[in-house]
N, C-alpha and C positions, 0 to 999 in steps of 0.2 A: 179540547184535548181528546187524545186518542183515549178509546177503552182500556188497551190495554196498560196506555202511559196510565192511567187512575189506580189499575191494578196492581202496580208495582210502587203506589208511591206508600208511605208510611200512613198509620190510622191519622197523626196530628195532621200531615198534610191533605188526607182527602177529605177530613174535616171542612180543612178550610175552604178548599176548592167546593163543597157542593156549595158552602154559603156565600161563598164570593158569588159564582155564577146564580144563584137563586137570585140574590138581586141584581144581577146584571140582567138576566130574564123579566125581571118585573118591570125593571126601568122606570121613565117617569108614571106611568101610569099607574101605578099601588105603590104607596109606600110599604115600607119592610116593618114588619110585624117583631119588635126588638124583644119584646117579649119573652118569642120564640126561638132566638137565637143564641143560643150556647154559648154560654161563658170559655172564657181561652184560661185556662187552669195553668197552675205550674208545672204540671207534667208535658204539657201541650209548649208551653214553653221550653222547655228543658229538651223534649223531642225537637224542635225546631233548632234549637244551638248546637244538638249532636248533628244533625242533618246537615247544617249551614258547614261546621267543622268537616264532615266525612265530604262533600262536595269541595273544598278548602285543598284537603289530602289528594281526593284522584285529580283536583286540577293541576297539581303543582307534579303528583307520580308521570302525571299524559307530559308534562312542558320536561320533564327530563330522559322521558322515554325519548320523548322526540329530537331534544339536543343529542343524547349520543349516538341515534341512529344517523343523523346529520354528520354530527364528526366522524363515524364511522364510515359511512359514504365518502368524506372528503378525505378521510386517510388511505381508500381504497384508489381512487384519483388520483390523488400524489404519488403512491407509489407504483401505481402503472407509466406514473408520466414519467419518473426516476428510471423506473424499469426499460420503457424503451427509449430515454435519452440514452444511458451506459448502454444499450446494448444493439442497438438499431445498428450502428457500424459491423460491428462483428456479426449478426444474424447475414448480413451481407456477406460475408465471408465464412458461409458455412455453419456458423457455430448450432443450426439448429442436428448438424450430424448427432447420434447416438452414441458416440466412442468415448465412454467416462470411465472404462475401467483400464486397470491397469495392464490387463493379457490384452489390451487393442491399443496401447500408447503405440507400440513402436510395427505397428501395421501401415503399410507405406502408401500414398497416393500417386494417381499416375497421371496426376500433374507435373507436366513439363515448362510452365513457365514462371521466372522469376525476376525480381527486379537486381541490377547488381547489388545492392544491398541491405533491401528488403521485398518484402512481400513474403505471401505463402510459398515454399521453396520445393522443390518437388522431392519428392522421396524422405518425404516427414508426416506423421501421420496427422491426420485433424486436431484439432485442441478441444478438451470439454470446452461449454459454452460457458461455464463459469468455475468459481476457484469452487471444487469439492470437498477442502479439508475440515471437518466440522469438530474433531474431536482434539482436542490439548493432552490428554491425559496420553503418557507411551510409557507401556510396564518393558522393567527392565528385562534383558537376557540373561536370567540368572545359569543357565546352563555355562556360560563362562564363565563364574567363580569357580565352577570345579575343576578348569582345565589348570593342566599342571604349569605353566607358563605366567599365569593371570598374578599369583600371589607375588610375583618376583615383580611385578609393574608398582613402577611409584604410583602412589595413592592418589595425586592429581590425577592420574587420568582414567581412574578407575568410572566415576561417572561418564565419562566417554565413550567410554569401550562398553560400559554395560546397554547404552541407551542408543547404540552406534547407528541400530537398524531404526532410529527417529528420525525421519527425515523429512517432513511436510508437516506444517503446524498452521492453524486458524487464522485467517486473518484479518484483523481487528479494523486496521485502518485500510479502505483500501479507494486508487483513483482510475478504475480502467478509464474514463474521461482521456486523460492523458492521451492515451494513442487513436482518438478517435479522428483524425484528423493527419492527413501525410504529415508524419515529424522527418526532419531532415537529421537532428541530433538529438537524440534520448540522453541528457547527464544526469548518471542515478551515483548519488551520495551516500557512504556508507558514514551512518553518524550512530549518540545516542541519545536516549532522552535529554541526559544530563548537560549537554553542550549546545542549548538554545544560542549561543552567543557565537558558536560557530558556523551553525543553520543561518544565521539572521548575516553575517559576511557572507555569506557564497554568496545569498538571496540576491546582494547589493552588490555583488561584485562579476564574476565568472559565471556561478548559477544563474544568471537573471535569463528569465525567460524572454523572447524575443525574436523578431523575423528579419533576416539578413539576406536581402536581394529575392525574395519570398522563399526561405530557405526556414521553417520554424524549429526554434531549438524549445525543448521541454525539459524541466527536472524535474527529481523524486528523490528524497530521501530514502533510505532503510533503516529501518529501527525494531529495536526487539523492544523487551518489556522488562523492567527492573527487577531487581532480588523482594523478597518480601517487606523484608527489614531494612530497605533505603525510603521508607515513607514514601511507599508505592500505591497508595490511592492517590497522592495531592500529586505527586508527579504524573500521573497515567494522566490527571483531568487538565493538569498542563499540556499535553503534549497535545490533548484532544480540544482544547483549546486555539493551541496554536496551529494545528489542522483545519481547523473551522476559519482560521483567519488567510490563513496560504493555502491551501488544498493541494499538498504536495508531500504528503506521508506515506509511504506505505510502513505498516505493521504488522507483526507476527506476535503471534502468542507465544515464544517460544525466551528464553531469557538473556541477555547480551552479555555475552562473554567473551573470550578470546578463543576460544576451541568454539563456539559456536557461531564464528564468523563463517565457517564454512554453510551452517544451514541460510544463512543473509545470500551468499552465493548461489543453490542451488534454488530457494523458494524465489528467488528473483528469476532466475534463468525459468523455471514455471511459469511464475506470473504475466513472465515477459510471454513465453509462445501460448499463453490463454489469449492474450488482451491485446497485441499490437502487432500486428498486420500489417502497418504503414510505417513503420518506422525504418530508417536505411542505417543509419551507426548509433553505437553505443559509446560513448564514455565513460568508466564507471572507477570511479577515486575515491579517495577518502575527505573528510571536511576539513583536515590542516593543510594542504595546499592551494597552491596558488596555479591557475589554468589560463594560458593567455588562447580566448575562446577564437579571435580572430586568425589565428595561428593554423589552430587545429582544420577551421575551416576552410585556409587556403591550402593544407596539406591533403584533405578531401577533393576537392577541387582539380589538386596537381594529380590525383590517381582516378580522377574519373574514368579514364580510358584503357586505367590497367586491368589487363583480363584474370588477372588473379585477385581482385575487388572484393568477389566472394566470400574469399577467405582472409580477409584482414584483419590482423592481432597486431597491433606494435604498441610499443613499451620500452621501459628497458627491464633488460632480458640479463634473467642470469640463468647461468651454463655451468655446467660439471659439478654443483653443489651436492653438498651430503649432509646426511642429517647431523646436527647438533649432540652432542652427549652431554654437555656440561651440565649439569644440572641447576648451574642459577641462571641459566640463560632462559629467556621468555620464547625460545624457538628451539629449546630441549627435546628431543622425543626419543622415547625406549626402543632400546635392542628390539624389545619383545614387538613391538607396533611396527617399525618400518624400519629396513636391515640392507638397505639395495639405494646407489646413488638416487638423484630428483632427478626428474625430468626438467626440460628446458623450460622455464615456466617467469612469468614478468613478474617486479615490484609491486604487492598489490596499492603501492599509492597513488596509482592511474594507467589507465591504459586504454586502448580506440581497438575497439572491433565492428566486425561489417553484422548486420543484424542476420541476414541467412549465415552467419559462424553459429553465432548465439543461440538460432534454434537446434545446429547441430548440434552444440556440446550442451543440450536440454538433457536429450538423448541418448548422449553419451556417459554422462555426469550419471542418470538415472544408474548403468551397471558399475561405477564406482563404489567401493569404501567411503564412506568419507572419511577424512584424514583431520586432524588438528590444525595445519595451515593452511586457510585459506588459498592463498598464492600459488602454493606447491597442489594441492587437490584440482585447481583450475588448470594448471601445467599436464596435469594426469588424463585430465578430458581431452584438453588439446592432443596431447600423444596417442590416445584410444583412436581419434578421428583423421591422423597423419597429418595434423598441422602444426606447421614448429611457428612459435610467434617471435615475431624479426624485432630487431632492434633500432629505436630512433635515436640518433644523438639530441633531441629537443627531452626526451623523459629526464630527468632528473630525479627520481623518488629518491636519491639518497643525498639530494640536496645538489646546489651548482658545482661548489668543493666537498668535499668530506671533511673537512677539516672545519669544524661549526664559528671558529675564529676568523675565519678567513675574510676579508672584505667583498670577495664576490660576491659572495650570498647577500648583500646586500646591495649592491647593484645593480639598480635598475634597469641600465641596457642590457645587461645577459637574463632577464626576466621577459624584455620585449622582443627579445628574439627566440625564446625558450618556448615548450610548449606545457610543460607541466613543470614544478618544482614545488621538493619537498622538502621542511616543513616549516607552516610559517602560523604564529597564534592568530585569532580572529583581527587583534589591533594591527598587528603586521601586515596582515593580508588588505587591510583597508588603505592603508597606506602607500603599501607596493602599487597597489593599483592606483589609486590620485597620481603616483609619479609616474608611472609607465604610460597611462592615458591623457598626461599634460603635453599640449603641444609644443611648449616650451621644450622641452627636452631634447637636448644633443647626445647623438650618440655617433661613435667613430664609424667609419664606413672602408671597407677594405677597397681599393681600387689599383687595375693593373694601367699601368703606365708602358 
């Protein structure tokens, strides 16, 4: 043993080490003089058990040292690897630009080419390279309580109006995955936590994701986050559950309501010109209808050549409406809020647009209000950017009749020939579809003679 190893070790231990090694120096040739050799006392003992113990502790302090620097290492790995799967596509397309602030959003590229209904489109400026919104908390605008107008506003929409300028919220759940890949159709579903049983219908029916003629369709849900008092932990770890099982959520931190279906519009239109680059149309509905997806596809197909592609909104379209006054109506709005007909604006219970629309009315949407109806606030973009969104006789968001008794609505051939129709529960929706996709089924056929 080294000198200085002797030096360091305890009096019991170098005790024993000179008399070990004294007769190991003597070996066969002298026997050991036991005489001479010192008794092992119980302090000498007692030193040894403390020694054995403290050698016990740094072996077991070193074997944990070492595990979490390991696991630290392989959490460092994972998330590089995470890091450039979501993002290896978009670094291709720019994203390592610098433009994350909001005075360079609407600074223009002079990029000139684009796909008819997607890619990077020219005269839209770069996307951050990720979603920037870190913060949940937005204090209200309390300088409009003092305005003279404000007190005469029904009290619903007083949290509305104070928190108006909130506009981008955290996002909890999120899959840029999704558009990593040329998507032919992006269907993004506006749902909420609480209607797993309508998520789990689309999944199986319209929604299903799938490649027709190499043509891939993708979904995404939208979902906000519960009130506090709807047993809003066991639900959040639902939803986070059921994300871990379909990877088709997107989330906000912000809380599902009916006035805040317009932030589900705008944080989407975001998300979308952050993260998808590849995608050519959108469909964006609600989870009670019924979408015959082969439909929509052949109706894609029939305008591949039209040079107005770009700009494609169709829907069905309502015209010359005016805001609501009644007050028990669920699409009420005050004198004081908005005082001037609607723009021409679609049903929001479905509707196809071209994805260079979508990054335009990013942009557009950005120097809007927002407004309490969804439908109507997306109508406001479209008219900011001069595009009026046309109408399909296939939309149906107000159902095939109006009349909820009527037997069409339940007729199968005007579903197979329809493109969207609204509204139908989860069970309904499972059913329409087994009958519309049985080959069995007769349906009349017009013919000219």
């Amino acid at each position: 043993m080294h000198f200085l190893e002797i030096w360091f070790l305890p009096p019991c231990y170098a005790d024993l080490y000179h008399l070990s090694h004294s007769h190991r120096r003597q070996g066969s040739r002298r026997a050991p003089n036991l005489n001479k050799v010192p008794p092992i006392t119980a302090s000498t003992m007692e030193c040894l058990f403390r020694r054995r113990r403290l050698l016990k502790t740094c072996i077991t302090l070193s074997l944990l040292f070492a595990t979490l620097v390991t696991v630290h290492k392989f959490k460092l790995v994972e998330e590089g690897t995470k890091g450039s799967l979501a993002f290896h596509t978009r670094i291709m397309h720019e994203w390592l630009q610098p433009d994350n602030s909001s005075s360079k959003r609407n600074s223009e590229v002079t990029t000139s080419k684009s796909h008819a209904g997607g890619g990077i489109s020219a005269g839209l400026s770069l996307p951050p390279p990720r979603w920037d919104v870190n913060e949940s908390k937005c204090p209200e605008n309390t300088a409009l309580r003092r305005q003279p107008w404000f007190k005469h506003v029904d009290p619903r929409f007083h949290q509305f109006i104070l928190h108006r300028h909130c506009r981008y919220f955290p996002l909890l759940l999120n899959h840029p995955e999704k558009c990593q890949e040329n998507v032919h159709l992006l269907i993004v579903v506006k749902s909420i936590i609480e209607q797993h049983d309508r998520r789990e219908a689309v999944r199986r029916t319209w929604g299903k994701e799938k490649e027709v003629d190499g043509k891939k369709i993708k979904t995404l849900f939208l979902l906000g986050t519960t009130s506090i008092g709807k047993d809003h932990r066991n639900l959040q770890k639902l939803i986070e559950q059921e994300n871990q099982i379909y990877g088709d959520i997107l989330q906000w931190d912000f809380m599902d309501t009916f006035f805040n279906l317009t932030l589900k519009e705008v944080n989407f239109l975001k998300w979308f010109h952050i993260y998808c680059p590849n995608v050519e149309f959108i469909f964006k509905g609600d989870d009670d209808i019924f979408v015959n997806t082969e439909n929509i596809l052949d109706f894609l197909a029939f305008k591949k050549e039209d040079p107005l592609l770009p700009s494609l909104f169709v829907g069905d379209i309502i015209s010359r409406a005016v805001p609501i006054r009644n007050k028990q109506s669920k699409y009420y709005i005050p004198k004081e809020l908005y005082d001037k007909p609607y723009p021409v604006y679609a049903g929001g219970g479905g509707f196809l647009m071209a994805s260079t629309l979508a990054r335009k009315l990013f942009f557009a949407s950005e120097k809007i209000q927002l407004f309490p109806i969804d439908d109507v606030f997306l109508g406001m973009s479209l008219k900011a950017i001069g595009v009026e969104p046309k109408l399909h006789p296939g939309f149906r968001t107000f159902g095939i009749s109006k009349k909820r008794t009527s037997a069409m609505n339940k007729d199968p051939c005007f579903y197979k020939s329809l493109l969207v129709v609204h509204k139908l529960s989860s069970e309904d929706l499972l059913k329409m579809w087994n009958v519309v996709h049985d080959e069995k089924i007769v349906c009349a056929k017009k013919v000219n003679i």
